[in-house]
Every structure is written in structure tokens, then in C-alpha cells.
C-alpha positions in Angstrom: 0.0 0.0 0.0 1.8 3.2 -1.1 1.7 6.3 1.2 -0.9 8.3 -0.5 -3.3 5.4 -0.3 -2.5 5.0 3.6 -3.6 8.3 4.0 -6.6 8.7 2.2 -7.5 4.9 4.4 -6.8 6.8 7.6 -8.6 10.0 7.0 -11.7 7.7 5.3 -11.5 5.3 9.2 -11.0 8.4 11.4 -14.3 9.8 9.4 -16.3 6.4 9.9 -15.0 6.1 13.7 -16.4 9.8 14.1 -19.8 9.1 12.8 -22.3 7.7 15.4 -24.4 5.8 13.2 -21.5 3.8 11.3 -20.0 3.1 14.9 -23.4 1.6 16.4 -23.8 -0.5 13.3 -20.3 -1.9 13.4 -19.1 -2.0 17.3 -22.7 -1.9 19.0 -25.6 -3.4 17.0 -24.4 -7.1 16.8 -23.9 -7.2 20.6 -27.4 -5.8 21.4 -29.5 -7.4 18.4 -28.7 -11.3 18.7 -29.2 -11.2 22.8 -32.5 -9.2 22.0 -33.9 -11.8 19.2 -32.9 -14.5 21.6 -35.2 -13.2 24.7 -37.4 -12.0 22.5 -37.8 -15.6 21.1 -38.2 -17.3 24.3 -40.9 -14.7 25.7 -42.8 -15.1 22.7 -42.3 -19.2 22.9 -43.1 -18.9 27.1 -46.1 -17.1 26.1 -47.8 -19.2 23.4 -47.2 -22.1 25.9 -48.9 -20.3 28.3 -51.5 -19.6 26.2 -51.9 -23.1 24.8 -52.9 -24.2 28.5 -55.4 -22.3 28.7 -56.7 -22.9 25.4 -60.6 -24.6 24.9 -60.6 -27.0 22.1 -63.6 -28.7 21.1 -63.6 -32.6 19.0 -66.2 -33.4 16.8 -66.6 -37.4 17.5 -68.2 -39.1 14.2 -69.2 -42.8 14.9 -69.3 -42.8 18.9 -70.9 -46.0 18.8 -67.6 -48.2 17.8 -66.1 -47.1 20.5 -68.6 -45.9 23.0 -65.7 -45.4 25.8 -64.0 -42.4 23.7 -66.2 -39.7 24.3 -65.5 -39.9 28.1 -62.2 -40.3 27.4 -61.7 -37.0 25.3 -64.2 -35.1 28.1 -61.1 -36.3 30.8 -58.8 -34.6 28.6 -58.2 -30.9 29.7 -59.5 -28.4 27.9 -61.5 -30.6 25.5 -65.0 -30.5 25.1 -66.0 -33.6 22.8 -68.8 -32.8 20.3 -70.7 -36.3 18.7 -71.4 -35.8 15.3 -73.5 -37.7 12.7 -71.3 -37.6 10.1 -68.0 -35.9 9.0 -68.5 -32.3 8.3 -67.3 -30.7 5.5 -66.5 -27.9 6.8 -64.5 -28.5 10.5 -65.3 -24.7 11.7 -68.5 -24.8 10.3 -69.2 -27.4 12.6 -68.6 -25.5 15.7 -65.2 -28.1 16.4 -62.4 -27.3 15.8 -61.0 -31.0 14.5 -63.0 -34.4 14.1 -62.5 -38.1 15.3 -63.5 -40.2 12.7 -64.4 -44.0 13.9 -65.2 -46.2 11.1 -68.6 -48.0 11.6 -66.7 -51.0 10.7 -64.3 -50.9 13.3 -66.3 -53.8 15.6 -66.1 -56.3 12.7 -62.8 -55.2 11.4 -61.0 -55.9 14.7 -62.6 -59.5 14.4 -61.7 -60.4 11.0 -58.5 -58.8 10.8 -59.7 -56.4 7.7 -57.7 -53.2 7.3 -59.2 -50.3 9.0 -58.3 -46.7 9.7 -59.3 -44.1 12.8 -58.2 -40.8 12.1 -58.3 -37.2 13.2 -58.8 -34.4 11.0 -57.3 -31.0 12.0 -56.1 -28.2 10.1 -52.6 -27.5 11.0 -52.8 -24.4 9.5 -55.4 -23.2 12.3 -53.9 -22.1 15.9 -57.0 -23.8 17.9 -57.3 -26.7 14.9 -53.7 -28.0 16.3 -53.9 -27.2 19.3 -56.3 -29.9 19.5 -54.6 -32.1 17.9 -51.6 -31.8 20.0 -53.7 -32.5 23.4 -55.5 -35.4 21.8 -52.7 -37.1 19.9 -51.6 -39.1 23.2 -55.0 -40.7 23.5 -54.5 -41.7 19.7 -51.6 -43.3 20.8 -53.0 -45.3 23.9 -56.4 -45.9 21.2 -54.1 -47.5 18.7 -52.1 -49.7 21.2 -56.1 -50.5 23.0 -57.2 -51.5 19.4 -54.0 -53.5 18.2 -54.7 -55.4 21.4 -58.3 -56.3 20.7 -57.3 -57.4 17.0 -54.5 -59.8 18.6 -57.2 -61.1 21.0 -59.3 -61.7 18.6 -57.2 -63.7 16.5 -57.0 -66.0 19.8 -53.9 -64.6 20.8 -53.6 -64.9 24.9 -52.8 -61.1 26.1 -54.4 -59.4 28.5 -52.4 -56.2 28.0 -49.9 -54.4 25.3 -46.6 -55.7 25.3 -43.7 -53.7 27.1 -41.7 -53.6 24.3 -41.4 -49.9 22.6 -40.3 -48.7 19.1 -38.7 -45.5 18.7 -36.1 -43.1 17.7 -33.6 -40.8 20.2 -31.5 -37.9 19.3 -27.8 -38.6 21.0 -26.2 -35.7 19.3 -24.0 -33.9 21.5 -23.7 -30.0 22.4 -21.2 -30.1 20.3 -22.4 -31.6 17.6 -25.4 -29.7 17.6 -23.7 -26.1 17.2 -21.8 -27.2 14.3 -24.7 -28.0 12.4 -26.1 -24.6 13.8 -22.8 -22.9 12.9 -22.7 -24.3 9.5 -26.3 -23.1 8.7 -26.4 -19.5 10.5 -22.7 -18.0 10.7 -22.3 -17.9 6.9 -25.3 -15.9 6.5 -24.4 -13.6 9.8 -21.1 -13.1 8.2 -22.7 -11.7 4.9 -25.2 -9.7 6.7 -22.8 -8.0 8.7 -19.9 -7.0 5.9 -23.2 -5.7 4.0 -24.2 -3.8 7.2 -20.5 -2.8 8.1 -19.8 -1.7 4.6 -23.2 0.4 3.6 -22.1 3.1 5.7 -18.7 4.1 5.3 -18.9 3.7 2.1 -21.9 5.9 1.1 -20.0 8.6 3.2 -17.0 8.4 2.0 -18.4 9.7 -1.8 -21.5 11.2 -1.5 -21.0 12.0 1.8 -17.9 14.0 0.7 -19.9 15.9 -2.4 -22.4 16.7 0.5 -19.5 18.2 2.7 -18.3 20.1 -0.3 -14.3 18.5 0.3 -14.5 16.5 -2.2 -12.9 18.9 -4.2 -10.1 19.4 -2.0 -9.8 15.7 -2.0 -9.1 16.0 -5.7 -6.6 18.7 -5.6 -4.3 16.0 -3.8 -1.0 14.7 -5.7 -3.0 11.6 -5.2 -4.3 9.4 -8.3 -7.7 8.9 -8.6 -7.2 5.4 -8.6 -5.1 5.9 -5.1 -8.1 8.0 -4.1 -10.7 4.7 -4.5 -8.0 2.4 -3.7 -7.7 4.5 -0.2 -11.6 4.6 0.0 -12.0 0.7 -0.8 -9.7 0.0 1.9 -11.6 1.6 4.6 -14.7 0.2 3.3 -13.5 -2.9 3.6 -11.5 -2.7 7.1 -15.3 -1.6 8.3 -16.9 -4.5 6.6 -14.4 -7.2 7.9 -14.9 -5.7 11.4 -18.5 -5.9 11.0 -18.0 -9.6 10.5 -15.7 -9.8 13.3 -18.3 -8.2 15.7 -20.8 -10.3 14.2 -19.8 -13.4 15.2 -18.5 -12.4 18.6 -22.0 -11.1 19.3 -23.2 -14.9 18.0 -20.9 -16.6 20.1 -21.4 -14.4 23.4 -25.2 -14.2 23.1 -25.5 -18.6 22.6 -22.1 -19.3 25.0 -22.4 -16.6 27.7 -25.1 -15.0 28.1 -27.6 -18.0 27.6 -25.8 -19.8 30.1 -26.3 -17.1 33.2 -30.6 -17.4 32.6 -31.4 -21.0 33.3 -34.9 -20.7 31.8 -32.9 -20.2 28.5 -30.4 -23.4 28.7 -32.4 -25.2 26.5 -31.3 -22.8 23.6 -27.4 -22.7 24.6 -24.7 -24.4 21.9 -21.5 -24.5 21.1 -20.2 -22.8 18.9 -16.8 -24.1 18.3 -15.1 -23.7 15.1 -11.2 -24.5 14.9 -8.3 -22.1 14.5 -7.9 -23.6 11.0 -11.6 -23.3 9.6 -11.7 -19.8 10.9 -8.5 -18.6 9.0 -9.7 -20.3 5.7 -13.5 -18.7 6.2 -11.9 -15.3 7.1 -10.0 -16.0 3.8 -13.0 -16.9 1.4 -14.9 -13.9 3.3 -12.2 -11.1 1.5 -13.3 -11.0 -2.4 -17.2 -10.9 -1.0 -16.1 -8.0 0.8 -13.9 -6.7 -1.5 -16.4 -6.8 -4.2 -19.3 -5.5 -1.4 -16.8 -2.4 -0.9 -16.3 -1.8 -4.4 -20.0 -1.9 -5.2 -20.7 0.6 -3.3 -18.0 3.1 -3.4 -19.3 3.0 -7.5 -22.6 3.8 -6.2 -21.6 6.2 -3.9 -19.5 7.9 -6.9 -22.8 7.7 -9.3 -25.1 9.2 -6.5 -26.0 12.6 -6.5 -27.1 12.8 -3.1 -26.4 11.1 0.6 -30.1 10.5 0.1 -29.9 8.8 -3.2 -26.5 7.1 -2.1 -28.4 5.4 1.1 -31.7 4.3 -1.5 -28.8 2.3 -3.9 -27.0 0.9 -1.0 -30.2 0.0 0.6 -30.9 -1.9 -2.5 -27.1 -3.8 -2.5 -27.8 -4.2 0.5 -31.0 -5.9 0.2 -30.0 -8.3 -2.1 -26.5 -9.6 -0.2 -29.1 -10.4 2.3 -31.4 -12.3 0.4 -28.2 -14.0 -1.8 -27.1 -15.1 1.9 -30.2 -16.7 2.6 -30.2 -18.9 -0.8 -27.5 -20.7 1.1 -30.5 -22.0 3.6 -31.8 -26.0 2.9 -29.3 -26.4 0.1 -27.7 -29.6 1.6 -26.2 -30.4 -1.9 -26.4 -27.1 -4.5 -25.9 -27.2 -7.5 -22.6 -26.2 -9.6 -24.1 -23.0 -11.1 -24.6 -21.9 -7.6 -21.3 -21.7 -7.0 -20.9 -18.9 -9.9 -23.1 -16.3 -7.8 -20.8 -14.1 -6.2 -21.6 -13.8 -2.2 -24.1 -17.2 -2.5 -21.0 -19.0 -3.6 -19.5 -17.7 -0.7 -22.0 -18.2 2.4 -22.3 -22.0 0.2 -18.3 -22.8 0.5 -17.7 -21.4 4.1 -20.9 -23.5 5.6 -19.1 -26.6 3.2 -15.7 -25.5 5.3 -18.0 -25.7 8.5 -19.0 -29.1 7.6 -16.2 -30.5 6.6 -17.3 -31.5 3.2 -15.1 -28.7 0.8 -14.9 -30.2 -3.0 -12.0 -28.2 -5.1 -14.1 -27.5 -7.7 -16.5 -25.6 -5.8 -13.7 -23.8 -3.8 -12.0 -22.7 -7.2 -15.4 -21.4 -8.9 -16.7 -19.4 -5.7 -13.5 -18.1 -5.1 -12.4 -17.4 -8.4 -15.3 -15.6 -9.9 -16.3 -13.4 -6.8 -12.1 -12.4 -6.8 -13.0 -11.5 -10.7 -16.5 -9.6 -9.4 -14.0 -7.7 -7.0 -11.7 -6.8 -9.7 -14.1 -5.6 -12.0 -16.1 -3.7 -9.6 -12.8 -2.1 -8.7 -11.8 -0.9 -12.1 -15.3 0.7 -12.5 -15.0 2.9 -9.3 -11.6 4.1 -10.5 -13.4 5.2 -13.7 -16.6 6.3 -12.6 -14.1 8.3 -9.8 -12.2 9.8 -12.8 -15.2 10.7 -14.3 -15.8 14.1 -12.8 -19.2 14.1 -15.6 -20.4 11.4 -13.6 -18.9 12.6 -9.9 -20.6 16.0 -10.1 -23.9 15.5 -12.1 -26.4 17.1 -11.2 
């Protein structure tokens, strides 16, 4: 870095350290918004539990007489009122229920005969009362099914007076650990392109039409200095501001799920660990520069193109927008495919959550890096001459 582009990266960092908001989005913000969502979460979650207690659900009950004993056992449930019913409704609200037990008519003579039968309850899962219901009756469906798979057995003369012991099921026996590198490998790559969007969106719309607005722009440009040292200088700072955003980013992650969760008991269950070796965090810092770069570069152009701080926050706004939303492709992709990986700043939250799992394949590590280093360079040489452009700097 030559000495005229050290200064104008100095004088572009002590500007963005001076300015409040830039500061607060960079140093502040991820240490205050990840703690909030997490709260925030649980009160909402501690609420709708409290709220599903207390909920009254009503079951419609269609062909009571097959199994007489069911309304009675639904009335023992709390907060269900069973409803008998003539026949299945076709529409469940309309009906005054909000879901419906259907017992076959056949059920009696099926059980004998070993025919195939089915008791089912409808629900709409879409509804916030619908499964609700559902969710307080579905361990009565379980005891019903084991209650009827006994009668069947009995009455194909097998000698049981009671359901076996025996159980079939699943258990989850990931660790801690486990399960925050799975969390890690989904949520840091889109936190990290969140917060060199957010870091960079600032500085970088003040450090061009910020300086037109200031009117020193023009004393900028009667500097010894190149235009291209002039970007070069402001690209730098954008950058150091975006990479610190990152940096801040995921300390904020870390402290909110491995510190602070851990000091309110009633949020343990949400606490992970995030561990990510020395090694995978130098090689995801390293795939993290060209999206940066070519984030910084973006919008220093705009910057240069706006005519106003007003119209230079509206474009940013938009960049902005869509690094989000490109960082959110990377969501449910277990296995995207190649073209993917020639999307600058998808290809990038795709490789590093590949680096988080373990799982990195060359060619996709050579196409992701090398065409968002190619969307850097080219952004770069279109700030220089949209810079040098003073038809395009000054327009009004």
C-alpha cells in the first residue's frame, strides 16, 4: 500500500470512527440485536405455551358407537370438550369443532376379522386452535391405537391381556457439540454476509457522496493523489469496516448462545457450542475477502454515481437488500448445484458453511472463489473510472 493510499485509508477510518451511526452499526448493534432476538424468542415461545394451556378445544366425534368409551375419554382430557357428530363435516369450523375423530362404523367387525381399518383425526394444521387440539389429543390416539391393536391380537385367539412392554422408537444422542456445528454451519455464513453488507453500507456511502455533501471533495481532488489511489484508499476503509463488521458479528453470535444464555437458566435449553477450529476460521476469514472486496467496491461506485447522501443510502439499501437475500439462498441447500457456486456472495455463504462441515470439494472452492475475486476486480476498475469521471462525480 503506497503512502498516499495509507492516508486517504486513515482520514476515510477516522471519518467512519467519528460518525455515530456507522460506529453503532459496526461496534454496537451485533452485541445488542442477537441477545434481543434470543429473549425476544423465548418470551414469545413462554407465552404461546402459556397460552396453549389455557386454550378450549372442542372434538367433533363421528361414529361414537364403535367405541362408546371415547367420548369420556376426550371429556377427561383438559381443555377438550367432545362434540358427537352424525357424520363428518365438510366444513371442520362450520361445525362448531375445531377438529374431528373419525371412527369407522366398521371398526367392531374389522377388529374381528382382521380387515384393514383406519381411525383418524382431521385437523387443520394451518389453524392455531385446529392443532392445538390435535396436539392435546394425539396421546390418546396413541393409547387408542395400542387399545385397538390389542383387541385385534385377541381376537385372532392370541392370549394377552395387556400391550406388550416392548417400545419402538427413535432418540436424538447428538451432543452439544455436535449440535452447534450444524447450527454454525447453517447460520454464521449468512451472519457473516449480513454484517460485511451492514458494516460496509455506511462508510462507504460517506466516503463519496458523503464528501460531495461536505463540499471536500474537491479538495480531496486537488491532492498529488491518483484517482485510482483516491478509490484504492476509499475501498480500503470500506472494507476494514466490513471485515470488522464480520468480526463483531460473530463475537456477538458466540457471546449471546455461550455466555449470556448460560447465566438465565430458563434459557439453557437454547445454549450451543459454537466451536469452530483455529484452522476453519482462518480459511472462512480468507473466502470472506473477495465478497467483501467486491461488497466495498460496489458501493464506493454507487456512492461515486449518487448525487445525493439520500440517493446514495436508497442504492446501498438496494445492495444491501440483495446480499441479504443472496445469503439466505444458502438456507436447505444440503447439496447445491454447480451453477450456484458462480453467484458471487451465494457461492460464498455456500463454501464457508461446506468449510464448517467439513465437506469442501476443489471444484467448488475454485469457482466461488475465483469468480467473486474476478467480481471484485471488475467492480474495482469501475470505481476508479466512474471516480475519474468528474461528468459522472458531479452530475447534477
Amino acid at each position: 500500500m503506497s503512502t498516499k493510499i495509507w492516508a486517504v485509508f486513515r482520514k476515510e477510518l477516522t471519518d467512519t470512527l467519528r460518525d455515530g451511526r456507522s460506529v453503532f452499526a459496526i461496534f454496537i448493534f451485533p452485541f445488542i440485536l442477537y441477545p434481543a432476538m434470543l429473549f425476544f424468542t423465548g418470551y414469545i415461545q413462554t407465552k404461546n405455551a402459556e397460552s396453549a394451556k389455557e386454550l378450549q378445544v372442542r372434538v367433533g366425534v363421528v361414529g361414537q358407537e364403535s367405541l362408546p368409551f371415547v367420548v369420556d375419554s376426550l371429556a377427561a382430557i383438559q381443555g377438550v370438550t367432545p362434540v358427537p357428530l352424525t357424520a363428518v363435516p365438510s366444513d371442520i369450523e362450520g361445525a362448531g369443532v375445531n377438529a374431528v375423530l373419525v371412527i369407522p362404523a366398521n371398526l367392531p367387525a374389522a377388529l374381528a376379522s382382521g380387515d384393514s381399518t383406519r381411525v383418524e383425526l382431521l385437523y387443520k394444521d394451518a389453524e392455531n386452535k385446529s392443532s392445538a387440539a390435535e396436539r392435546r389429543v394425539r396421546p390418546f390416539l396413541d393409547r387408542l391405537n395400542i387399545m385397538l391393536t390389542l383387541q385385534w391380537a385377541q381376537a385372532q385367539g392370541a392370549h394377552a391381556a395387556q400391550a406388550p412392554a416392548f417400545q419402538v422408537g427413535s432418540r436424538d444422542v447428538s451432543s452439544k457439540s455436535e449440535v452447534g456445528r450444524y447450527v454454525a454451519a447453517l447460520i454464521i455464513p449468512y451472519i457473516l454476509i449480513f454484517m460485511i453488507s451492514a458494516g460496509a453500507m455506511h462508510t462507504a456511502v460517506d466516503a463519496t457522496t458523503g464528501e460531495k455533501e461536505r463540499s471536500t471533495l474537491e479538495t480531496l481532488l486537488a491532492t498529488s493523489a491518483t484517482r485510482a489511489e483516491l478509490v484504492l484508499g476509499k475501498c480500503f476503509a470500506v472494507l476494514a469496516a466490513s471485515l470488522t463488521g464480520a468480526v463483531t458479528g460473530i463475537t456477538g453470535l458466540w457471546l449471546t448462545f455461550a455466555v449470556i444464555v448460560k447465566a438465565f437458566p430458563s434459557m439453557q435449553e437454547h445454549a450451543l457450542q459454537l466451536e469452530i477450529s483455529p484452522d476453519k476460521l482462518a480459511l472462512i476469514f480468507l473466502t470472506l475477502v473477495p465478497a467483501a472486496v467486491f461488497l466495498s467496491a460496489t458501493l464506493v461506485a454507487i456512492g461515486c454515481f449518487a448525487r445525493s447522501m439520500r440517493e446514495g443510502q436508497t442504492y446501498a439499501t438496494y445492495v444491501y437488500m440483495a446480499s441479504v437475500f443472496l445469503g439466505l439462498g444458502s438456507f436447505g441447500q444440503q447439496t447445491p448445484p454447480m451453477k450456484n457456486f458462480f453467484i458471487p456472495i451465494l457461492n460464498t455463504a455456500l463454501l464457508q458453511r461446506e468449510i464448517l462441515t467439513g465437506t469442501v470439494q476443489a471444484v467448488h472452492a475454485a469457482a466461488a472463489i475465483g469468480v467473486t475475486s474476478a467480481a471484485a476486480l471488475f467492480m474495482l476498475v469501475i470505481s476508479v473510472r466512474l471516480f475519474s469521471n468528474e461528468g459522472v462525480l458531479f452530475r447534477t
